[in-house]
OpenMM code with the backbone's topology and positions (N, CA, C; nanometers):
from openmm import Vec3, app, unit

residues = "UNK UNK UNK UNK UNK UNK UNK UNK UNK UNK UNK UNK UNK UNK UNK UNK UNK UNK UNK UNK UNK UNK UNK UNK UNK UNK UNK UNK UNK UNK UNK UNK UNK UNK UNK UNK UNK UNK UNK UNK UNK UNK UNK UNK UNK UNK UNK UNK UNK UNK UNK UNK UNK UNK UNK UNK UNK UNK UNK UNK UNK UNK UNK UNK UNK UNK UNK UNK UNK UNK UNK UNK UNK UNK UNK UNK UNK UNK UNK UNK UNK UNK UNK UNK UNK UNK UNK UNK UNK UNK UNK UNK UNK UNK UNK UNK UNK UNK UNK UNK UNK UNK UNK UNK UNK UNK".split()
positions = [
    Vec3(-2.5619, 2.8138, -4.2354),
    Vec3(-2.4818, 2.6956, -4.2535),
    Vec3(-2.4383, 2.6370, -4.1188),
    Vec3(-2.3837, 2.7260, -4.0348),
    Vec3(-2.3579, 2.6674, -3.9219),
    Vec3(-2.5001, 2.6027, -3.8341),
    Vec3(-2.6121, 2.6705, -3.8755),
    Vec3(-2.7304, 2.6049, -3.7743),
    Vec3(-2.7350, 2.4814, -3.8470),
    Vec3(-2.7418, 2.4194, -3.9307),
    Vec3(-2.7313, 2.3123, -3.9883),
    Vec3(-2.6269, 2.1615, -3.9429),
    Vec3(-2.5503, 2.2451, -3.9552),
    Vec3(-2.4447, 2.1819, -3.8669),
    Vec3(-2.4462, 2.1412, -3.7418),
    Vec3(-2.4629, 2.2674, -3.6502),
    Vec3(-2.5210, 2.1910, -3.4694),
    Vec3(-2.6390, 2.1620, -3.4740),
    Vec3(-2.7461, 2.1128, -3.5771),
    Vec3(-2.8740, 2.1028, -3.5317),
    Vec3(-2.8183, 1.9546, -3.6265),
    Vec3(-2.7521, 1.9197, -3.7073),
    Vec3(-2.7753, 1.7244, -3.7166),
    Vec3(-2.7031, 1.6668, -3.6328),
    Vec3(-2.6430, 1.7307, -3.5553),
    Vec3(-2.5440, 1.6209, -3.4273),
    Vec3(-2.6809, 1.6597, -3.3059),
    Vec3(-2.6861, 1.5737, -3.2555),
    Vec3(-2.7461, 1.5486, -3.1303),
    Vec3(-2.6259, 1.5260, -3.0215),
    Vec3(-2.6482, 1.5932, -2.8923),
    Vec3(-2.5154, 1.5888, -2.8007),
    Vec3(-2.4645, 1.6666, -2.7489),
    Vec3(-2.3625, 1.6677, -2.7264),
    Vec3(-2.3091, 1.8021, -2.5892),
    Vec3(-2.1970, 1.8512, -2.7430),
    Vec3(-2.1574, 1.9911, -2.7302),
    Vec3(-2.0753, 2.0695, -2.8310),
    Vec3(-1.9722, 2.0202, -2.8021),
    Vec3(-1.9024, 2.0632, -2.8782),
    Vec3(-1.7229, 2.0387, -2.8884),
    Vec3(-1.6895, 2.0951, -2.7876),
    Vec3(-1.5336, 2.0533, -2.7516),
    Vec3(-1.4841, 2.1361, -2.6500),
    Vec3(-1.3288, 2.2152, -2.6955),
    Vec3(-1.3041, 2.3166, -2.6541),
    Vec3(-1.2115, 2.3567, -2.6756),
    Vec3(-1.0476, 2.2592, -2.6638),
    Vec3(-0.9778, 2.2665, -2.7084),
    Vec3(-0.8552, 2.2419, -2.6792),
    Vec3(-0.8091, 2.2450, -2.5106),
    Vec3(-0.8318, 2.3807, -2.4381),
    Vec3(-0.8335, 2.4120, -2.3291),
    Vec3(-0.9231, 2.3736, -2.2205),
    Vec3(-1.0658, 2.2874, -2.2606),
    Vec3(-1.1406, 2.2237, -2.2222),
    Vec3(-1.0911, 2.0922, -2.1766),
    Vec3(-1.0451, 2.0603, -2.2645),
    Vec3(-1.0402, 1.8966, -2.3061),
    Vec3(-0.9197, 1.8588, -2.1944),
    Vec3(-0.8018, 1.9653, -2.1980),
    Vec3(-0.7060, 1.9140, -2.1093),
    Vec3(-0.7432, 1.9244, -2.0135),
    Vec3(-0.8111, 2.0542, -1.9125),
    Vec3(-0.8366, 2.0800, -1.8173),
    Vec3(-0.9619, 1.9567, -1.7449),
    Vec3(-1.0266, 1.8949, -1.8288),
    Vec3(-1.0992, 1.8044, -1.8076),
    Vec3(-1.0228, 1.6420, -1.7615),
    Vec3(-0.9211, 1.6365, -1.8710),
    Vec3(-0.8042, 1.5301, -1.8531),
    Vec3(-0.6789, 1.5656, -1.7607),
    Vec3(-0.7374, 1.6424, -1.7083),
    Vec3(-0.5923, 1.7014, -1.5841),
    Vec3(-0.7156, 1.6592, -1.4787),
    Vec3(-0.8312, 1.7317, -1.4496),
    Vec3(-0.9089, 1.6219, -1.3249),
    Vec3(-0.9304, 1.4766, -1.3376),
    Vec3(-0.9738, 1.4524, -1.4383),
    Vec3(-0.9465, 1.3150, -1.4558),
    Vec3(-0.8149, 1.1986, -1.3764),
    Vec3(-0.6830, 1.2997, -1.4227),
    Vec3(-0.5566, 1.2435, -1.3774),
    Vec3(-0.5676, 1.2603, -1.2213),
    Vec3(-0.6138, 1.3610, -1.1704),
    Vec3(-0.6337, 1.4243, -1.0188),
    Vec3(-0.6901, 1.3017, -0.9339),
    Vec3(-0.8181, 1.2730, -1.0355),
    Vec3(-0.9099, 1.1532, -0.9536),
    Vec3(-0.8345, 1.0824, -0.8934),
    Vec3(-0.7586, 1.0204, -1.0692),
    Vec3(-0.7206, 0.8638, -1.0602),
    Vec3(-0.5906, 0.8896, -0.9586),
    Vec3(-0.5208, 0.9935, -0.9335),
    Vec3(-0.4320, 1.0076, -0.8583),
    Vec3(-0.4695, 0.9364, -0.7132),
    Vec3(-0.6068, 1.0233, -0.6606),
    Vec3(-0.6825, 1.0440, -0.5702),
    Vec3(-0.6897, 0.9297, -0.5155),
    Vec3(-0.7508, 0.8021, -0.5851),
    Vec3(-0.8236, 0.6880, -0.6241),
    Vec3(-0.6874, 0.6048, -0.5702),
    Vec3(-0.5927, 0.6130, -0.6436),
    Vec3(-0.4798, 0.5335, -0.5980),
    Vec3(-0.4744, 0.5472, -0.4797),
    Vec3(-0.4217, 0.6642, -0.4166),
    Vec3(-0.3706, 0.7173, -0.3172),
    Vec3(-0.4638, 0.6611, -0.2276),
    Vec3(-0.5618, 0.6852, -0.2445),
    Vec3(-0.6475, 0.6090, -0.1037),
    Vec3(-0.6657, 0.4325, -0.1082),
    Vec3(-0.6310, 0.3769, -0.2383),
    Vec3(-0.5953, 0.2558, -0.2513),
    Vec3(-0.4679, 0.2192, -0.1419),
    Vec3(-0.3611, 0.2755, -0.1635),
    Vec3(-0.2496, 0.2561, -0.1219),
    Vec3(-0.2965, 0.3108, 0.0497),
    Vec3(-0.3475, 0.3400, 0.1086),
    Vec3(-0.3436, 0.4471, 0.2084),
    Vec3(-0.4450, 0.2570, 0.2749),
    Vec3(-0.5590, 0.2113, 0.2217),
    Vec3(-0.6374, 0.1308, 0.2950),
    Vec3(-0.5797, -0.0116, 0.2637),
    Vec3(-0.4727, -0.0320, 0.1538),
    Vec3(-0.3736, -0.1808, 0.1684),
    Vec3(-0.2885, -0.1736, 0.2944),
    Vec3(-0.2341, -0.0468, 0.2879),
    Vec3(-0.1608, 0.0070, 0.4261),
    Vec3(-0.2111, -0.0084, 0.5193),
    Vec3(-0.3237, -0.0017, 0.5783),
    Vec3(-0.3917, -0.0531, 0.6934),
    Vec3(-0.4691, -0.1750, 0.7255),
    Vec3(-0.4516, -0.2419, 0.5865),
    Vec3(-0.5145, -0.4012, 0.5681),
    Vec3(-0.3473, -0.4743, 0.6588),
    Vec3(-0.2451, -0.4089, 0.6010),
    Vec3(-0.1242, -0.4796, 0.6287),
    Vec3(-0.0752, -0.4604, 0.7636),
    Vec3(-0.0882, -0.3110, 0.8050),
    Vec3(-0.0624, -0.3424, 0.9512),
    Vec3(-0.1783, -0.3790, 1.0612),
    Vec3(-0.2503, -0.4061, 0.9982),
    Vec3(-0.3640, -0.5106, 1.0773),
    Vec3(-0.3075, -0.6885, 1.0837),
    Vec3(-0.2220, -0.7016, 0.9956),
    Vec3(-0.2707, -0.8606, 0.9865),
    Vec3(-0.0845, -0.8841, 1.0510),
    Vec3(0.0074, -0.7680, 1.0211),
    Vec3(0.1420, -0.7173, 1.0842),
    Vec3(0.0768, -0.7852, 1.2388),
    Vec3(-0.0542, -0.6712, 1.3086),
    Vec3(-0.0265, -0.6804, 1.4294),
    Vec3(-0.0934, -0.7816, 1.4893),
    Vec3(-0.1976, -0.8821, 1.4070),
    Vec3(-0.2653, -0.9887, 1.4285),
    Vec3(-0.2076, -1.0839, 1.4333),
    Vec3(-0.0710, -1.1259, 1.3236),
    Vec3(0.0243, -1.1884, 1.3181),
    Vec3(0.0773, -1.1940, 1.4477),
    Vec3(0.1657, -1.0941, 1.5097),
    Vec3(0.2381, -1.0893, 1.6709),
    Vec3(0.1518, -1.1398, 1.7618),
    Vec3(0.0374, -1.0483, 1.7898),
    Vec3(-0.0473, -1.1114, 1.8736),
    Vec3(-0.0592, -1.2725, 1.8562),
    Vec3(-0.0672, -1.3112, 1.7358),
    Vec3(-0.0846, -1.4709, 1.7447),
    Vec3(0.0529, -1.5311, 1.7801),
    Vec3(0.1383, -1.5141, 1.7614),
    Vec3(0.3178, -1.5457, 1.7621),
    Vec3(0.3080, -1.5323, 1.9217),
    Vec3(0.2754, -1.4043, 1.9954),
    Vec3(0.2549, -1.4128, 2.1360),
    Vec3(0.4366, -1.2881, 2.1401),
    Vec3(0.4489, -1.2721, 2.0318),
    Vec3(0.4916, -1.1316, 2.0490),
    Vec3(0.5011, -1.0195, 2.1086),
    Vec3(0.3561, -0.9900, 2.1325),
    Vec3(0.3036, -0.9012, 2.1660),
    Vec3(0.3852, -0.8607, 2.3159),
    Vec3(0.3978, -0.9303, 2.3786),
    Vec3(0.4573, -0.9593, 2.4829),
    Vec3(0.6028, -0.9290, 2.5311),
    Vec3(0.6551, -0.9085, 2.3975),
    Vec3(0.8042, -0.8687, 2.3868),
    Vec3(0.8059, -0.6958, 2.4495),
    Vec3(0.8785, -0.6936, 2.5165),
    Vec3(0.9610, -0.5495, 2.5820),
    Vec3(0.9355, -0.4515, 2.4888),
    Vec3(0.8906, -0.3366, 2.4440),
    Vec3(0.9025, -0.2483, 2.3462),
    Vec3(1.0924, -0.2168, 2.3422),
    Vec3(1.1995, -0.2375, 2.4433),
    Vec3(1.3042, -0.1880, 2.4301),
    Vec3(1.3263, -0.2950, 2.3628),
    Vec3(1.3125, -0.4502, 2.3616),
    Vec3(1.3459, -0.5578, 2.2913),
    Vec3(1.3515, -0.5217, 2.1235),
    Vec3(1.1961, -0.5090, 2.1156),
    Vec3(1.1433, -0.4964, 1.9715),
    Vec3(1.2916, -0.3679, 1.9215),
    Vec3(1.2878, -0.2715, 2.0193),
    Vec3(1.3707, -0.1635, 1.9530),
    Vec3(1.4976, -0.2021, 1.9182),
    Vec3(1.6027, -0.2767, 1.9933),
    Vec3(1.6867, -0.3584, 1.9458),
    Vec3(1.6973, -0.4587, 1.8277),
    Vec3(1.5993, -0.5383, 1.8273),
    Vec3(1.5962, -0.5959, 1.7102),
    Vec3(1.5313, -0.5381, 1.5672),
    Vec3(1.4344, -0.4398, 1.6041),
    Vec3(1.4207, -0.3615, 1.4437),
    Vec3(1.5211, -0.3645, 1.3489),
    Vec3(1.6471, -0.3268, 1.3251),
    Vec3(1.7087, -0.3299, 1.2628),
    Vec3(1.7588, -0.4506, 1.1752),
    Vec3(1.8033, -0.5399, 1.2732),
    Vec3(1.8045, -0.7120, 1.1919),
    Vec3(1.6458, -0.7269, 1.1285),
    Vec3(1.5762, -0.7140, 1.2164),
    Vec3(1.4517, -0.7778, 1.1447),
    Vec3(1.4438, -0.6526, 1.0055),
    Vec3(1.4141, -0.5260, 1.0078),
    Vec3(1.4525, -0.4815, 0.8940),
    Vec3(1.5056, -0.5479, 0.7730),
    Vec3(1.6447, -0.5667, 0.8264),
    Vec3(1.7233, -0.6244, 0.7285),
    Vec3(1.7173, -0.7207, 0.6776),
    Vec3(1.6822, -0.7987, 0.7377),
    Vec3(1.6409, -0.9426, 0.7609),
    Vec3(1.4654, -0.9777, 0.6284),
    Vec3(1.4082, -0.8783, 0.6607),
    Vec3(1.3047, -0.8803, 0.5603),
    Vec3(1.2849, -0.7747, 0.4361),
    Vec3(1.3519, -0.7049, 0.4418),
    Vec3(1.4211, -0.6349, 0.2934),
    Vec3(1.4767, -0.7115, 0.2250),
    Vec3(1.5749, -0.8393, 0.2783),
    Vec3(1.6551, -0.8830, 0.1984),
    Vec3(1.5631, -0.9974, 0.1325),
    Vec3(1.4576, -1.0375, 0.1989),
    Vec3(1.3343, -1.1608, 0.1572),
    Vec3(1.2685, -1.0741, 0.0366),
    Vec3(1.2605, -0.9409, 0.1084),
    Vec3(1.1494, -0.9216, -0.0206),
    Vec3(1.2166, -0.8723, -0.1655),
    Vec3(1.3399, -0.8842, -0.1699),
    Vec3(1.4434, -0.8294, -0.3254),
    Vec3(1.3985, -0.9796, -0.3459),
    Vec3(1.4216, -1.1150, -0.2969),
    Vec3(1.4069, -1.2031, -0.3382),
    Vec3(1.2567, -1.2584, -0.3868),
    Vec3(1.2447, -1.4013, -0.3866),
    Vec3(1.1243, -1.4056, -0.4550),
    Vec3(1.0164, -1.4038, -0.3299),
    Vec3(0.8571, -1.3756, -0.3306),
    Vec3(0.7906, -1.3450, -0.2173),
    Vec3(0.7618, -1.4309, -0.2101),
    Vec3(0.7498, -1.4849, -0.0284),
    Vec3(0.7150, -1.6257, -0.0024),
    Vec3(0.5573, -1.5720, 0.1077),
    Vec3(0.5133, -1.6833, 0.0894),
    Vec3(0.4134, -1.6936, 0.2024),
    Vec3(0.4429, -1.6686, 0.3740),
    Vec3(0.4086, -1.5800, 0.4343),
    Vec3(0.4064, -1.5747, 0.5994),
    Vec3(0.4301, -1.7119, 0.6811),
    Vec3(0.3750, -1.8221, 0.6526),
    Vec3(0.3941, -1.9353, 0.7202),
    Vec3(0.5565, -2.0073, 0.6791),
    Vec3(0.5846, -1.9466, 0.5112),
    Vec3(0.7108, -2.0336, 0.4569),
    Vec3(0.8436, -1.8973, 0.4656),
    Vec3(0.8151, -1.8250, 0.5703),
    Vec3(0.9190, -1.7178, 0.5342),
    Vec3(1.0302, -1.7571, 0.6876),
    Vec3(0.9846, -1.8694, 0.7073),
    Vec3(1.0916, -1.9172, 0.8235),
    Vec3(1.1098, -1.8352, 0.9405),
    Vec3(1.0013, -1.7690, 0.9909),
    Vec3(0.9604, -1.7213, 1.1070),
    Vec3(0.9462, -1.8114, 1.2174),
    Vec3(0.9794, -1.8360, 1.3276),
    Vec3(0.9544, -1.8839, 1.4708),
    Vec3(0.8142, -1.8982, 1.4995),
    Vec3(0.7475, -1.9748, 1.5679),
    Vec3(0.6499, -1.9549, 1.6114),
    Vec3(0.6232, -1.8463, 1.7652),
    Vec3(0.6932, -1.8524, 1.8177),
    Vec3(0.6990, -1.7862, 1.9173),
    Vec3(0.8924, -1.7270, 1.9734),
    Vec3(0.9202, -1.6239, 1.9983),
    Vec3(1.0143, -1.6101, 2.0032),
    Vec3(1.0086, -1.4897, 2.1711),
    Vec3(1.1237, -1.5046, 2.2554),
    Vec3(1.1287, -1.4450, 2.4382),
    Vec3(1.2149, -1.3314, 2.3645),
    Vec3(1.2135, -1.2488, 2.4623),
    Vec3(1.3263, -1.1052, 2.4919),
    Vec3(1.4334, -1.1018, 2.4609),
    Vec3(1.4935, -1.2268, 2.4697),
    Vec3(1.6470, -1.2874, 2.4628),
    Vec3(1.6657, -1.3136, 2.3508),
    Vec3(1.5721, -1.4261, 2.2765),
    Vec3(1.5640, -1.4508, 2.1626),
    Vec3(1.5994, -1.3368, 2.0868),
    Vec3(1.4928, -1.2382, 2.0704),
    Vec3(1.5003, -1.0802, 1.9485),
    Vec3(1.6496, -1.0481, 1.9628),
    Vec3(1.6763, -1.0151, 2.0978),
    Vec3(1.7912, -0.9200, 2.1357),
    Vec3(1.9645, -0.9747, 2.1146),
    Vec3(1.9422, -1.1002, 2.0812),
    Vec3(2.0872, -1.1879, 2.0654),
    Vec3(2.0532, -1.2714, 1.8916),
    Vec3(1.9083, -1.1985, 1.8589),
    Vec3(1.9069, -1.2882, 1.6648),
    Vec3(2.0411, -1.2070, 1.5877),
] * unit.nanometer
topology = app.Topology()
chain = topology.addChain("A")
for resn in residues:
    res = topology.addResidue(resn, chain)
    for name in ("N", "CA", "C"):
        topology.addAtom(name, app.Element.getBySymbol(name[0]), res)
């Protein structure tokens, strides 16, 4: 009776209970995987266009002790943009070019 049975299904056998999860636990692993390196290469799409952005602003140029002073406002300053609604890079009321003095007294 049972040869009857696996011989009219054509296909791979059943799987255990213990199969099935362990199969849907790599599965979850992948898609974990999959994200994670999603998130890992947006992350480097963004601080590419972060540092393409300065370079074009002429930023680049700013004092690293400057930049270190102003991190914090600018922090704050763009945390508080992004709770709000997201605007475009050109409409987020950025300077075109901003000196040493400028960062260190915003």
């Amino acid at each position: 009776m049972s040869e009857a049975k696996s011989s009219g299904k054509a296909g791979r056998p059943s799987r255990s209970l213990d199969e099935e999860i362990a199969a849907a636990a790599a599965k979850l692993q992948a898609l974990r995987d999959r994200k994670k390196e999603e998130e890992r290469r947006e992350r480097e799409r963004n601080q590419k266009a972060i540092l393409a952005l300065i370079k074009d602003e002429g930023l680049d140029e700013v004092s690293a002790d400057a930049w270190k002073s102003a991190v914090p406002k600018l922090r704050k300053l763009l945390l508080a943009e992004d709770k709000q609604e997201p605007q475009a890079p050109a409409q987020a009321g950025f300077a075109p070019a901003a000196t040493d003095q400028t960062l260190v007294n915003a």
